[in-house]
C-alpha positions in Angstrom: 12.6 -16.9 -1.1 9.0 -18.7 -0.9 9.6 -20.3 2.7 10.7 -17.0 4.0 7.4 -15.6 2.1 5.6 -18.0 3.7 7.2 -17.4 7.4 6.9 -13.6 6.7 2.8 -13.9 5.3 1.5 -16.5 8.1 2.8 -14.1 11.0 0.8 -11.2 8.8 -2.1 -13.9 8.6 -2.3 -14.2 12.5 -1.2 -10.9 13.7 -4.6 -9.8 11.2 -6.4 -12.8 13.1 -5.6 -11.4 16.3 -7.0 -7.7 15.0 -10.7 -9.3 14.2 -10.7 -11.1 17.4 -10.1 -7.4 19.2 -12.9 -6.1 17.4 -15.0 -9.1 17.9 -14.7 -8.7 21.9 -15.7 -4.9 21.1 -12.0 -4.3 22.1 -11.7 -2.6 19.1 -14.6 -0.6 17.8 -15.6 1.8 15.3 -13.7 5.2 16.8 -10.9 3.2 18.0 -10.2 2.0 15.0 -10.9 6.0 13.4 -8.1 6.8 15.7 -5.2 3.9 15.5 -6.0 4.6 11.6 -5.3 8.0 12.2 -2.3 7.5 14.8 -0.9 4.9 12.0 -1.1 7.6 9.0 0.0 10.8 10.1 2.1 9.4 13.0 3.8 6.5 13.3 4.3 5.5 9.2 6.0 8.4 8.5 8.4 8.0 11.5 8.7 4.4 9.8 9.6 6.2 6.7 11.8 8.8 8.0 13.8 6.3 10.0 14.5 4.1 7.3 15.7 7.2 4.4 17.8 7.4 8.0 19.0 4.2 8.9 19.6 2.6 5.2 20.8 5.2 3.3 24.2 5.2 1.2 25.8 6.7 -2.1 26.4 3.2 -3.0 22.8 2.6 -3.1 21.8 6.2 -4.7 21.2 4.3 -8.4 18.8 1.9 -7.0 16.7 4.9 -4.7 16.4 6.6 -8.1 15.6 3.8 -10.0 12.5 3.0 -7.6 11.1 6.4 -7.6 11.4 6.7 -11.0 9.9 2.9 -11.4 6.8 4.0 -9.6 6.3 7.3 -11.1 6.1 5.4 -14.3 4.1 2.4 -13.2 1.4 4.8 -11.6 1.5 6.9 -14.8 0.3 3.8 -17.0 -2.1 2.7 -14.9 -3.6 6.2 -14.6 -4.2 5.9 -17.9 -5.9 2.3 -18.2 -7.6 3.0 -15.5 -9.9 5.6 -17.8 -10.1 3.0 -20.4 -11.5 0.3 -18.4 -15.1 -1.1 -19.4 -17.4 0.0 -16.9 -20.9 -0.1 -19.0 -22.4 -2.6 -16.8 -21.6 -0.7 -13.3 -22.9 1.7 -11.2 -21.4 5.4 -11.1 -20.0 4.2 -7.6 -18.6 1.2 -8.4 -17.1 2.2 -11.5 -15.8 5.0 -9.4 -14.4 2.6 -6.7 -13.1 0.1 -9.3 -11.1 2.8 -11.0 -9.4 3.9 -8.0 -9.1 0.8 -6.3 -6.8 -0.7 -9.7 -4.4 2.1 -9.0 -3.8 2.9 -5.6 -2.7 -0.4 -3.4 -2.2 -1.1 0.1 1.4 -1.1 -0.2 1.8 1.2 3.3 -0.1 -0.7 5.6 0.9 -4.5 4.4 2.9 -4.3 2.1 6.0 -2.3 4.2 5.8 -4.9 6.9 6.2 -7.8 3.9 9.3 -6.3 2.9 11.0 -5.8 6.2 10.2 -9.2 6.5 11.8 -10.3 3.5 14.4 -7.7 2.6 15.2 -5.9 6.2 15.4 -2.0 6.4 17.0 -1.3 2.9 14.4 -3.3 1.5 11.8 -1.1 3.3 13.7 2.6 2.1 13.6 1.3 -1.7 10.0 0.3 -1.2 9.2 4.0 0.4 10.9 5.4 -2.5 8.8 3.2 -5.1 5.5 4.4 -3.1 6.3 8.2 -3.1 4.1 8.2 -6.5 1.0 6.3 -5.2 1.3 8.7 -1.7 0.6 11.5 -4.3 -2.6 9.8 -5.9 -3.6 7.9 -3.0 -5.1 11.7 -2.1 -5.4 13.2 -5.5 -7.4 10.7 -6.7 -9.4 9.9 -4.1 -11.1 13.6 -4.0 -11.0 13.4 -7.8 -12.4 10.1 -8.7 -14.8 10.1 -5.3 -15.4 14.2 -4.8 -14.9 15.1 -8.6 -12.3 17.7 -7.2 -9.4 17.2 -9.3 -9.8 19.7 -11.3 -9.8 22.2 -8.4 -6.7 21.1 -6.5 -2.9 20.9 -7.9 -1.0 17.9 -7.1 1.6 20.1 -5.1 -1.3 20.7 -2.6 -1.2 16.5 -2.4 2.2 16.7 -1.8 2.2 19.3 1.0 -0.6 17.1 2.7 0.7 14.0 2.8 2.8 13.4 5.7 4.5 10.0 4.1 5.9 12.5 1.4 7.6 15.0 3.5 9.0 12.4 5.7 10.2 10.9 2.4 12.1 14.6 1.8 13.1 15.1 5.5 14.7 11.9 5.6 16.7 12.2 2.2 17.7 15.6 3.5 19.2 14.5 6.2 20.8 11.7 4.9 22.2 13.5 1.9 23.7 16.4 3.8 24.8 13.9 6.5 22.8 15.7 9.2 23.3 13.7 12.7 20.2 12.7 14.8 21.3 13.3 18.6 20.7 9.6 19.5 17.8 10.8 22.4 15.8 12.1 19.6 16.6 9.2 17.2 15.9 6.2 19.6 12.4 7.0 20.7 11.7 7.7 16.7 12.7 4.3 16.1 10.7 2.7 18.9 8.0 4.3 17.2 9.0 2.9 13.9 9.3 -0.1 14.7 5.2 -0.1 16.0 4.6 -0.2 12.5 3.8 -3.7 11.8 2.0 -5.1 14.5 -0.4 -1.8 14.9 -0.9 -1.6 11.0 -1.8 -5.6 10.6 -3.9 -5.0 13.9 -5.7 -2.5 12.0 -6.5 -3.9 9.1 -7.8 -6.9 10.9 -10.7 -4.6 12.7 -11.2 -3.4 9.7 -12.1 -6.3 7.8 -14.1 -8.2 11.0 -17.7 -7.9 9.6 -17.4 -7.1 5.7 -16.6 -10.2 4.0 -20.7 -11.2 3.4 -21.7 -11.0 -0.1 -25.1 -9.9 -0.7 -25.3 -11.0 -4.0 -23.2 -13.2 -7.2 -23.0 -10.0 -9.6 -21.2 -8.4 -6.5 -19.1 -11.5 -5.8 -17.8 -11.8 -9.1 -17.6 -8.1 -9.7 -15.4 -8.5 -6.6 -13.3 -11.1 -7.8 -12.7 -9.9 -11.4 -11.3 -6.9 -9.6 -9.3 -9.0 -7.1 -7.9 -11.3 -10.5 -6.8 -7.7 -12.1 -5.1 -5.9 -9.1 -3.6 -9.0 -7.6 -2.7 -11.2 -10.2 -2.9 -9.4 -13.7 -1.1 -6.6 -12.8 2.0 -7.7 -10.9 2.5 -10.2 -13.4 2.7 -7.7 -16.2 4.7 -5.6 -14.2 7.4 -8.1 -13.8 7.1 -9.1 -17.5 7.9 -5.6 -18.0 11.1 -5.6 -16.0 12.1 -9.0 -16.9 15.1 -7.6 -19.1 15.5 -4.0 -17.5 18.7 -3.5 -16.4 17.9 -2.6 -12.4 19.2 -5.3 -9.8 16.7 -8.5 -8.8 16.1 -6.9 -5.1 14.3 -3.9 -7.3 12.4 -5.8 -9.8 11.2 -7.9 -6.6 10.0 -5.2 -4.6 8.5 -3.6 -6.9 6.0 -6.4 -8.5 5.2 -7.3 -5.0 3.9 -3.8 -3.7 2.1 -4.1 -7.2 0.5 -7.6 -6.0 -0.8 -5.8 -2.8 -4.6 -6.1 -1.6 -6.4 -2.9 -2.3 -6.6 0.1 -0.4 -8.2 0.6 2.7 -8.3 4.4 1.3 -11.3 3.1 -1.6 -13.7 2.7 1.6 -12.5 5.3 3.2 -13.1 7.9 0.1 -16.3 6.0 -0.7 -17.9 7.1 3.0 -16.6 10.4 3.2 -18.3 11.1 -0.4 -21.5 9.5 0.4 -20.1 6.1 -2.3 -21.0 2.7 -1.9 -19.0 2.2 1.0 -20.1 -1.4 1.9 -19.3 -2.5 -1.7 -15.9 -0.8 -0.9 -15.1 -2.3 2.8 -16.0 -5.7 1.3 -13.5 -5.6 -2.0 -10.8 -4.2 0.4 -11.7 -7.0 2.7 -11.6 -9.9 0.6 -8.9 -8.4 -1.1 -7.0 -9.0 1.8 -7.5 -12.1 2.9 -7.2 -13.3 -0.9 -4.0 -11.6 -1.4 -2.0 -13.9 1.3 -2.4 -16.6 -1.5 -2.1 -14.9 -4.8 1.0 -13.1 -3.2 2.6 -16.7 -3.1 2.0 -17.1 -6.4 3.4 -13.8 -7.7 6.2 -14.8 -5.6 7.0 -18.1 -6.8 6.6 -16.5 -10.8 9.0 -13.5 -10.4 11.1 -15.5 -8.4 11.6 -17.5 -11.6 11.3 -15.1 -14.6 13.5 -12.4 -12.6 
């Protein structure tokens, strides 16, 4: 399990590398990365999602798809709720805002769905989609409650209906459920497309992070890293603590405490610009997130691999 981890996490590592050296050459700038974020999103991850409800679905596995949806609902629930009981009296409005947010909602879709391909192949991706579906919800209603103090305004169904990640989740399970056939010259260009996923995602987080790791000050770097200790340590470890005696098979328990280890969101920054936030704070915490988590991921790795 770790040397495959470690296989799987260096060709992350260099495929990021190869991102920040894009946008180092000015290959990648500012509203080329806007739009390959964009294209990434609301294109080519829900095809990733939609093929793999497709490709890996069976009755046989219908107990563990539940399980995983039910998992995440719950483990999104709970942290919800810490989240509003978190200490903030020495920070800002926006960092308090950002550090709430950024201790739910991980970056699961962009890193942490090319991880579990890696490690557990295209069922390993559909029960990691289905484990997701809860933080694809948040990831928007949060992010205009927390950041635009909106969520009073708009009902989670509107979340729903907006994120395309969901309804490629439903058409997927659809199909696969009423056994609906995809004419294969509709289905293989879908899958091409799918399987863009890794490589563009990991190329886009690497512009993204070129530039934002320079701390301007020690009460931000260890602001930073308290945060980084809690979402990418603290967390997946009670998480799998939590399972340690459920009775759901390894491969879920697994997959579930390592989407929990993920980085945080690239969505914190994005929220924290569109709502006039601290979004340097933001792109700095997401980007030493990120480079941080290929170690500490190791390390949740190695400790579920041996309580689970």
């Amino acid at each position: 399990m770790i040397n495959t981890m470690v296989t799987v996490q260096l060709s992350i590592i260099i495929t990021i590398c190869c991102g920040c050296i894009l946008r180092k050459e000015n290959i990648l700038n500012e509203s080329s990365i806007n739009t390959l974020s964009k294209l990434v999103n609301k294109l080519i991850l829900p095809i990733n999602i939609f093929c793999s409800c497709i490709l890996s679905f069976s009755y046989e596995h219908i107990q563990d798809i539940i399980t995983m949806v039910l998992l995440g609902i719950l483990v999104e629930v709970i942290l919800y709720i810490v989240m509003q009981k978190v200490p903030c009296h020495n920070m800002n409005t926006d960092r308090k805002n950002i550090t709430q947010y950024a201790l739910v909602i991980s970056n699961g879709g962009l890193i942490g769905i090319p991880l579990i391909n890696g490690l557990y192949g295209e069922y390993g991706v559909l029960l990691a989609n289905m484990f997701l579906i809860a933080t694809r919800i948040l990831l928007q209603y949060l992010g205009n409650g927390i950041f635009g103090k909106k969520a009073r305004n708009r009902h989670i169904k509107a979340c729903i209906c907006e994120s395309a990640g969901i309804i490629a989740v439903i058409l997927g399970m659809i199909c696969s459920f009423c056994k609906i056939s995809i004419p294969k010259f509709l289905f293989d260009p879908l899958n091409q497309i799918s399987n863009c996923l890794s490589p563009l995602a990991l190329l886009l987080v690497g512009g993204m992070l070129y530039r934002n790791i320079k701390i301007s000050s020690k009460a931000e770097g260890i602001h930073i890293l308290k945060l980084v200790i809690v979402k990418q340590c603290i967390i997946p470890v009670t998480v799998g603590i939590c399972l340690w005696k459920m009775p759901i098979s390894v491969e879920c328990k697994m997959i579930a405490v390592l989407l929990m280890g993920m980085s945080l969101s690239s969505a914190v920054a994005m929220f924290a610009g569109e709502y006039g936030g601290d979004y340097l704070f933001a792109s700095k915490a997401v980007a030493i997130s990120t480079v941080t988590c290929a170690f500490t991921l190791l390390g949740v790795a190695w400790f579920a691999g041996i309580l689970l």
